[in-house]
DSSP file (Angstrom, degrees, kcal/mol; ACC not computed):
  #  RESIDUE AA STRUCTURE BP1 BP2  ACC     N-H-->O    O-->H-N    N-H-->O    O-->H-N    TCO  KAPPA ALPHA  PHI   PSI    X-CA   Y-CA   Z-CA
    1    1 A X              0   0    0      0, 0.0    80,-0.0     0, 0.0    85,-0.0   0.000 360.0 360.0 360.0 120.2    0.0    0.0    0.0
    2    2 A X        -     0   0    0     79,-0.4    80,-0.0     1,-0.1    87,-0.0   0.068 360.0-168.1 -17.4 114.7    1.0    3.6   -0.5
    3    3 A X        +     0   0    0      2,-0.0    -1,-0.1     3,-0.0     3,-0.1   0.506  52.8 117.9-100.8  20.5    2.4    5.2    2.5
    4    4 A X  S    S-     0   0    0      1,-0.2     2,-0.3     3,-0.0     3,-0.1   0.351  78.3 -79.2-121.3 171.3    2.2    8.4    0.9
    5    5 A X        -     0   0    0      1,-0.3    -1,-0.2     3,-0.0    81,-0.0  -0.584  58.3 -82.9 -52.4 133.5   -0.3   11.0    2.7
    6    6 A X        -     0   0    0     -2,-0.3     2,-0.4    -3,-0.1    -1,-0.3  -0.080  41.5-123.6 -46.0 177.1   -3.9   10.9    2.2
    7    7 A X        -     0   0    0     -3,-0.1     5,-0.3    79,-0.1    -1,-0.1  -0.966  26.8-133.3-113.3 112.6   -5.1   12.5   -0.9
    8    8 A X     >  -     0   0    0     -2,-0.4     4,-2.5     1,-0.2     5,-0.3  -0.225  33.6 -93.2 -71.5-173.6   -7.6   15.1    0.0
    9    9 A X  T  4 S+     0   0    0      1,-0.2     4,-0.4     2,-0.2    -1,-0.2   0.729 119.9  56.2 -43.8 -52.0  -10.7   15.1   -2.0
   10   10 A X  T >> S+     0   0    0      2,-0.1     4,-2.6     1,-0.1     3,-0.6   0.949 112.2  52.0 -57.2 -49.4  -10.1   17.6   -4.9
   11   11 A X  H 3> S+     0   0    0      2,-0.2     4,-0.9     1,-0.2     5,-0.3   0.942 107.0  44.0 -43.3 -67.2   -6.9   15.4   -5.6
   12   12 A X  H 3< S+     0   0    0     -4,-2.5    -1,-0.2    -5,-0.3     4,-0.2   0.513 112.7  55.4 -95.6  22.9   -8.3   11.9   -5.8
   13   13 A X  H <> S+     0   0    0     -3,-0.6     4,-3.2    -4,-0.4    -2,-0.2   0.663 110.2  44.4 -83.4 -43.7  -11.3   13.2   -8.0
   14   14 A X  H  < S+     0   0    0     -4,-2.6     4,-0.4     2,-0.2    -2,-0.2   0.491 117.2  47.7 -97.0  19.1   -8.8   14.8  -10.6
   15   15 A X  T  X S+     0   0    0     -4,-0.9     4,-1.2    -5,-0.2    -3,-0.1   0.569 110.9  53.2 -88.4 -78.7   -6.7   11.5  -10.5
   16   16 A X  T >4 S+     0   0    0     -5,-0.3     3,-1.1     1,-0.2    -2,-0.2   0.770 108.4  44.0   0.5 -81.4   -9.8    9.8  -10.8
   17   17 A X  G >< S+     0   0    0     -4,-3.2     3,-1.5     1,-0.3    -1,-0.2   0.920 102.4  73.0 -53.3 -54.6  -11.0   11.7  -14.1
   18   18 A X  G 34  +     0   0    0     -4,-0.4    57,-0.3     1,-0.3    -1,-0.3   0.527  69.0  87.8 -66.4  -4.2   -7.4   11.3  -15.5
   19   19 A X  G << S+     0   0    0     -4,-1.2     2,-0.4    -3,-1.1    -1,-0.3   0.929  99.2  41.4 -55.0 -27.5   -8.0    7.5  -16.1
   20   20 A X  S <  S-     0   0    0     -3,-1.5    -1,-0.3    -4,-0.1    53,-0.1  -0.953 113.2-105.3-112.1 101.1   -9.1    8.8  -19.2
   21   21 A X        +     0   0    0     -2,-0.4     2,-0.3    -3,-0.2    53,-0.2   0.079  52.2 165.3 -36.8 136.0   -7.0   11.7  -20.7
   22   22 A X  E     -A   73   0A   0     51,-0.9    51,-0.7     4,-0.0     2,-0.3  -0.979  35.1-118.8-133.1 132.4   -8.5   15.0  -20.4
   23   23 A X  E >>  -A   72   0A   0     -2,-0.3     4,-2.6    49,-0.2     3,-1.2  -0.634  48.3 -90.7 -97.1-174.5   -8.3   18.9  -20.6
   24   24 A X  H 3> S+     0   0    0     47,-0.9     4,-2.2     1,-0.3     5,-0.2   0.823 127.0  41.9 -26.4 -76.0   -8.9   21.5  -17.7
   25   25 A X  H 3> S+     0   0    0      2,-0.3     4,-1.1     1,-0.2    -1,-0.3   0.715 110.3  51.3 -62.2 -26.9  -12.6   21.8  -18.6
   26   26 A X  H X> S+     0   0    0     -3,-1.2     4,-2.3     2,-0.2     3,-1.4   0.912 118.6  50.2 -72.7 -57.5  -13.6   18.0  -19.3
   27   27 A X  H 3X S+     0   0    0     -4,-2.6     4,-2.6     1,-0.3    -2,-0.3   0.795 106.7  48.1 -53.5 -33.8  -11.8   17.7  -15.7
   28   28 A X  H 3< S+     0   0    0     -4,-2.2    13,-0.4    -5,-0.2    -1,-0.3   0.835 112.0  46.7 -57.8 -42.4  -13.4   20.0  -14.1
   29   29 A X  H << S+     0   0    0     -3,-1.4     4,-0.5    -4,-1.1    -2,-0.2   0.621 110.4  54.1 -74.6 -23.5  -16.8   18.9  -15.2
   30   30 A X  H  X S+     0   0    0     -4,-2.3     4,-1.7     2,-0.2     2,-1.2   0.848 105.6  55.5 -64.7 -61.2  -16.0   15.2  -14.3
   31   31 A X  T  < S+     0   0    0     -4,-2.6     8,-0.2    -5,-0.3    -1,-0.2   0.283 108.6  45.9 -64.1  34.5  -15.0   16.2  -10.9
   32   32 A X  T  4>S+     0   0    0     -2,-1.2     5,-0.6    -3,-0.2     6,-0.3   0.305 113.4  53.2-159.4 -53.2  -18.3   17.9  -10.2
   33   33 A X  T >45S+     0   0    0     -4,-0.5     3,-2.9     3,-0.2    -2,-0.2   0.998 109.8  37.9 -47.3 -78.4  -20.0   15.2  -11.5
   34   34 A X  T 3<5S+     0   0    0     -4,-1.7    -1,-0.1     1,-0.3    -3,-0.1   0.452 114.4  61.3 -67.2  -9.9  -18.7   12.1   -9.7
   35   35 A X  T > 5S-     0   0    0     -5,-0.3     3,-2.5     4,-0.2    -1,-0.3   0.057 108.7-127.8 -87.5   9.2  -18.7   14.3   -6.8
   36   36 A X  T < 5S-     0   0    0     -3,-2.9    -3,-0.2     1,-0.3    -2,-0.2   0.674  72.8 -53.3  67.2   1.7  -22.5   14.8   -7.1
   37   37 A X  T 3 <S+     0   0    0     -5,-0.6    -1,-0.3     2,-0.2    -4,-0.1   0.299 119.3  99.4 104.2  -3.2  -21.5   19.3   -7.0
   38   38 A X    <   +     0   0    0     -3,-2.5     2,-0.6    -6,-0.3    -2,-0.1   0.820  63.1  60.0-110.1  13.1  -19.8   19.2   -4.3
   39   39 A X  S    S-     0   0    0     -8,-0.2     2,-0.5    -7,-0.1    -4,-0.2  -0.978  70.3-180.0 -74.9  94.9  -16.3   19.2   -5.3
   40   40 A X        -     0   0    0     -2,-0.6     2,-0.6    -3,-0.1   -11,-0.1  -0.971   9.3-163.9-114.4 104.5  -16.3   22.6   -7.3
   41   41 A X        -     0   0    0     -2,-0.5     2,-0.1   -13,-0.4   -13,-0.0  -0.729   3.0-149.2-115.8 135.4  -13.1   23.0   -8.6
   42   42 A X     >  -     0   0    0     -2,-0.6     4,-2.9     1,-0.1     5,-0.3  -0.629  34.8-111.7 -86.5 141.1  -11.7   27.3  -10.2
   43   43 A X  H  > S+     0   0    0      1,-0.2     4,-5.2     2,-0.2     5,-0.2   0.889 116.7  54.7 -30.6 -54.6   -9.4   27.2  -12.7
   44   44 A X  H  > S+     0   0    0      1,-0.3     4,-2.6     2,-0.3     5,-0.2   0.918 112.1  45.9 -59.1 -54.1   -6.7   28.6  -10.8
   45   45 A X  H  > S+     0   0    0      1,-0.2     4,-1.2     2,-0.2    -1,-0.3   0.857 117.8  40.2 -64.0 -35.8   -7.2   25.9   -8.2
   46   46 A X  H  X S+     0   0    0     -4,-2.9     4,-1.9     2,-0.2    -2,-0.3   0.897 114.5  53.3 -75.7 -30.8   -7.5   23.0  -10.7
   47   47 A X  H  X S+     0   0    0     -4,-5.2     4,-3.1    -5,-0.3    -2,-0.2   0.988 109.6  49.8 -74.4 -35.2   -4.6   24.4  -12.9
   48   48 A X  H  X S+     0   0    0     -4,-2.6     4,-2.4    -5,-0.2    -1,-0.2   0.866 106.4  55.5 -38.0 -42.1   -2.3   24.6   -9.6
   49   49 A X  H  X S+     0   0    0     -4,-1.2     4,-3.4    -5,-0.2     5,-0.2   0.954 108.2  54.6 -80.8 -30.7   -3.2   20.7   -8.6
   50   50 A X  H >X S+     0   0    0     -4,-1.9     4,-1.9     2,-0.3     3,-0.9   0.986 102.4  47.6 -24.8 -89.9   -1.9   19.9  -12.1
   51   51 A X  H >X S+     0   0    0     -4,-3.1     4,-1.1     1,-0.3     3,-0.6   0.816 115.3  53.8 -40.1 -42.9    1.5   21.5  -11.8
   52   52 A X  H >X S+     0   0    0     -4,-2.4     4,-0.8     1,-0.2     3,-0.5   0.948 110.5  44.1 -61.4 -45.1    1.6   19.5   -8.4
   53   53 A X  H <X S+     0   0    0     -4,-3.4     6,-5.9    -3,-0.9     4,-0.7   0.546 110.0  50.7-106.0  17.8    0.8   16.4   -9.9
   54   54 A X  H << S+     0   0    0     -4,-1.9    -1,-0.3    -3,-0.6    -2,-0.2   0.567 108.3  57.3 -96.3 -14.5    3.1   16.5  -12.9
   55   55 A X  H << S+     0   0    0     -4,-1.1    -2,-0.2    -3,-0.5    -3,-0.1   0.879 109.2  44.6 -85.5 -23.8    5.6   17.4  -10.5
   56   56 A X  H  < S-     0   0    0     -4,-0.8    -2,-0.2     3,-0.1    -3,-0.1   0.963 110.9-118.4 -41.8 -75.2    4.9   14.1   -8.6
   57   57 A X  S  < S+     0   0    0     -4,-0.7    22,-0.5     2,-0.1     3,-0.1  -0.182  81.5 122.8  53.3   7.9    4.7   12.2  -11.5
   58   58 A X  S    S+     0   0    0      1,-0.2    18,-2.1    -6,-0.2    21,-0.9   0.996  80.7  17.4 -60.4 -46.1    1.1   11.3  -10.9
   59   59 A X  B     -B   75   0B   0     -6,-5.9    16,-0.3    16,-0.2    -1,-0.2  -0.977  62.1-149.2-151.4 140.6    0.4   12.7  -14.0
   60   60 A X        -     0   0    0     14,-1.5     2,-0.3    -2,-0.4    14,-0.2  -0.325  20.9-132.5 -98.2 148.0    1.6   14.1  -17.8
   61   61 A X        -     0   0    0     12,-0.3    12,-0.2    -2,-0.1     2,-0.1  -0.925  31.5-125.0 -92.7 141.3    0.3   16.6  -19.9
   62   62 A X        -     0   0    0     10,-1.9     2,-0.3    -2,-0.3    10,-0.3  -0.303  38.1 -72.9 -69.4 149.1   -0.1   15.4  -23.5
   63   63 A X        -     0   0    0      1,-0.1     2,-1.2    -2,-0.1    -1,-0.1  -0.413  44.8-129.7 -31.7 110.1    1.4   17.1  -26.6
   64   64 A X        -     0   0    0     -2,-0.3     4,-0.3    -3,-0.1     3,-0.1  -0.523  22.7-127.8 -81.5  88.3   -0.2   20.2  -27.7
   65   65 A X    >   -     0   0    0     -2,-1.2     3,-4.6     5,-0.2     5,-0.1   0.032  43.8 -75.6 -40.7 144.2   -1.1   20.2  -31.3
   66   66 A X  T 3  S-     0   0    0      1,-0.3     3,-0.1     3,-0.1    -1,-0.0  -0.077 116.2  -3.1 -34.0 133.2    0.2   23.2  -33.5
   67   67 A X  T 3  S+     0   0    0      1,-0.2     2,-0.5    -3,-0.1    -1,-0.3   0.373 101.1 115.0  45.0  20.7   -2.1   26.2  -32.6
   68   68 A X    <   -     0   0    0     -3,-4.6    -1,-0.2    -4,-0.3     0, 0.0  -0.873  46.0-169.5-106.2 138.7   -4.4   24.4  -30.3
   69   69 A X        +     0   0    0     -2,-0.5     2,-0.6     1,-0.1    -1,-0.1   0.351  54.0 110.9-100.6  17.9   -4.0   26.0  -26.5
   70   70 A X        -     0   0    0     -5,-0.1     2,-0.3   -47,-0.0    -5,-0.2  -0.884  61.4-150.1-122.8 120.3   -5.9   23.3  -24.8
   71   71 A X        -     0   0    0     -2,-0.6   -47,-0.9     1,-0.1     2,-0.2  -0.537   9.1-156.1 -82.5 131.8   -3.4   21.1  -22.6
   72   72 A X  E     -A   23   0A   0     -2,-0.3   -10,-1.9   -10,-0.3     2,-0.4  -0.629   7.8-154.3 -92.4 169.5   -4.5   17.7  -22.4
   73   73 A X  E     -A   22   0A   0    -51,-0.7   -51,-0.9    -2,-0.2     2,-0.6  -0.784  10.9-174.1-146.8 117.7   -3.3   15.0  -19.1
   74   74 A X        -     0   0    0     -2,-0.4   -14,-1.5   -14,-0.2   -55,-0.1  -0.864  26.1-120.0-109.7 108.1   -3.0   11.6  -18.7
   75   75 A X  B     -B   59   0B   0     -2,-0.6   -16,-0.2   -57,-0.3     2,-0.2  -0.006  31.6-135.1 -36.2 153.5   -2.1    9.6  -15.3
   76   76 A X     >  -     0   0    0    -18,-2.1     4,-1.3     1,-0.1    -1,-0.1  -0.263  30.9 -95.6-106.5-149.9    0.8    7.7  -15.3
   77   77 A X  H  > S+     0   0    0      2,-0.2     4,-2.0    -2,-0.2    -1,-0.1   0.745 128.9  52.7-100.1 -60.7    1.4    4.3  -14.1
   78   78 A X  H  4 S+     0   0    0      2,-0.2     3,-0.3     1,-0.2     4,-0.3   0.919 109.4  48.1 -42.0 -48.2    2.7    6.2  -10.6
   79   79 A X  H >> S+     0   0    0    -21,-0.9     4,-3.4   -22,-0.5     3,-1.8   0.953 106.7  58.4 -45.8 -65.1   -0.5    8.3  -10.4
   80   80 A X  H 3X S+     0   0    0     -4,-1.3     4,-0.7   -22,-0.3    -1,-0.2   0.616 107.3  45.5 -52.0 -16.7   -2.5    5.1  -10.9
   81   81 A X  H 3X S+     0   0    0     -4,-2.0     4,-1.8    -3,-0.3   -79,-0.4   0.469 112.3  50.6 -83.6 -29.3   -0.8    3.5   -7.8
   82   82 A X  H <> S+     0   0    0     -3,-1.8     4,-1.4    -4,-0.3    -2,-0.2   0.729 108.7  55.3 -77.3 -25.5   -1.4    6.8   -5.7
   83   83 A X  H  X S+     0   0    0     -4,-3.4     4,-1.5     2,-0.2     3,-0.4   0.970 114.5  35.8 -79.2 -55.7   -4.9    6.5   -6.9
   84   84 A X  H >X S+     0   0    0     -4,-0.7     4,-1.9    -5,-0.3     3,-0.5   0.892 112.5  58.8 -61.4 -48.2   -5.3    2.7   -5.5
   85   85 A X  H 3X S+     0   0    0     -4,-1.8     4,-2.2     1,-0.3    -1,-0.2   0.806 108.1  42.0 -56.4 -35.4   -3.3    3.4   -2.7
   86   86 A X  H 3X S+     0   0    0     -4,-1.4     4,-2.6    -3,-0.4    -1,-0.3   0.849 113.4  56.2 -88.1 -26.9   -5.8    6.3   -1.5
   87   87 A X  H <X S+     0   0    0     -4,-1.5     4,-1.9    -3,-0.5    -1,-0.2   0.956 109.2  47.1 -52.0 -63.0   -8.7    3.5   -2.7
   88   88 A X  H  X S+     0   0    0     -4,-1.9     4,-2.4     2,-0.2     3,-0.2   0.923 114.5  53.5 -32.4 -63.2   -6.9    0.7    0.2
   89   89 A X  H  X S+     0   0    0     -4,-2.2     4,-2.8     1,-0.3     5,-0.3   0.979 108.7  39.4 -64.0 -65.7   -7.0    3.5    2.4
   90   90 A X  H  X S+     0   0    0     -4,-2.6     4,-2.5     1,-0.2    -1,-0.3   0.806 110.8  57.1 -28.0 -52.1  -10.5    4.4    2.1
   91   91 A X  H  X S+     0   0    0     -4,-1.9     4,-3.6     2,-0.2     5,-0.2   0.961 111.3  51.9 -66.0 -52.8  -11.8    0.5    2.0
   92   92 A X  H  X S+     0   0    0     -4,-2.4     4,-2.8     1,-0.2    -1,-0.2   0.899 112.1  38.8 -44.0 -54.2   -9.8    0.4    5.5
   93   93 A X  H  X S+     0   0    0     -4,-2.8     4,-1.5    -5,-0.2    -1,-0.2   0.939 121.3  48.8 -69.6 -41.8  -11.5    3.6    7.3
   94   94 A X  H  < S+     0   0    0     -4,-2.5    -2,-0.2    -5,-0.3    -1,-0.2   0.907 113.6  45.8 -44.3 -61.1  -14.9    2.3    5.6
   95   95 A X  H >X S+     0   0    0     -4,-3.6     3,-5.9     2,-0.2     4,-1.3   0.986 111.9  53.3 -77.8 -90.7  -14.2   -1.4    7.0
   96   96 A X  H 3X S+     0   0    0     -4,-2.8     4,-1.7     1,-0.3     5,-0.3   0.651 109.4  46.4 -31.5 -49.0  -13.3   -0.1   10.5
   97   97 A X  H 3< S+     0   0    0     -4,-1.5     5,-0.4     3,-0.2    -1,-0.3   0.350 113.2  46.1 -64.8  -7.0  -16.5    2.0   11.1
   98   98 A X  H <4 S+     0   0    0     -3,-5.9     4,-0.3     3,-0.2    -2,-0.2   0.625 114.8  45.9-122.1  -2.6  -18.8   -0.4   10.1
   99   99 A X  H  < S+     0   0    0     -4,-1.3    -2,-0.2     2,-0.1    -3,-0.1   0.720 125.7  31.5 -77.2 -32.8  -17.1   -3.3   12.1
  100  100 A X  S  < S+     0   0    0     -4,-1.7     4,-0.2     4,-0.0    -3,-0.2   0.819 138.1  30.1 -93.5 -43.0  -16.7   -0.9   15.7
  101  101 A X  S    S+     0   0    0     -5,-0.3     3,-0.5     2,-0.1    -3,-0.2   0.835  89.8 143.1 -85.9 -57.3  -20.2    1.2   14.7
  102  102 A X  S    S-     0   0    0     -5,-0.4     2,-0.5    -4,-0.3    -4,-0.1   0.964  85.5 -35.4 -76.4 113.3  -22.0   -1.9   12.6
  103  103 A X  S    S+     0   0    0      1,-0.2    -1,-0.2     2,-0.1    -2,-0.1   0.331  94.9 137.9  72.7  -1.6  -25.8   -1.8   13.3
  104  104 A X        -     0   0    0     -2,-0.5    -1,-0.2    -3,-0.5    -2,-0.1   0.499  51.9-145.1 -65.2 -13.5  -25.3   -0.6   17.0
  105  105 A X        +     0   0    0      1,-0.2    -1,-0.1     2,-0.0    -2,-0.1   0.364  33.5 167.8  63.7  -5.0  -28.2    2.0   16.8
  106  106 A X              0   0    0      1,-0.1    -1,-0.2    -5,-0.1    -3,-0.0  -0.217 360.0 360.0 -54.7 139.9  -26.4    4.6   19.1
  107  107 A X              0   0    0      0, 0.0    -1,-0.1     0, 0.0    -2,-0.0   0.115 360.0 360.0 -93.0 360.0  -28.0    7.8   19.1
């Protein structure tokens, strides 16, 4: 398992989207989706978690064809492992709360 830090929420939503390459605006609109609107993510804020997670390696931007300005990004192989890891993690805290609270009925 990743020992890495959790991944907050904005994070493993635009890892998420990236399973499938994407630009800035498909991502944005996927994380907003699969987070049902409450994940909202501003340009500024999504284009910043980019630069962070090409600087990880989580994830690439794609070639920019000649005179088009919309960067596409594809998860690597590294990302996709950050992405599971944060999945493991999740199943665990999930697992743990429904084994200590399971069906107890506390008010």
């Amino acid at each position: 398992m990743n020992n890495e830090l959790a991944l907050t929420e904005s994070t493993y939503y635009i890892l998420l989207a990236l399973y499938s390459p994407q630009h800035g605006y498909g991502i944005m609109q996927q994380v907003e989706s699969l987070s049902k609107g409450r994940v909202r993510l501003a340009a500024g804020t999504l284009y910043g978690a980019l630069n962070a997670l090409c600087d990880k390696g989580w994830i690439v931007q794609l070639p920019v064809e000649d005179g088009s300005r919309r960067k596409e990004y594809r998860l690597t192989l590294r990302g996709l492992d950050a992405l599971k890891g944060e999945i493991e993690r999740l199943k665990e805290l999930l697992g743990n709360g429904e084994r200590i609270l399971g069906g107890n009925g506390h008010d």
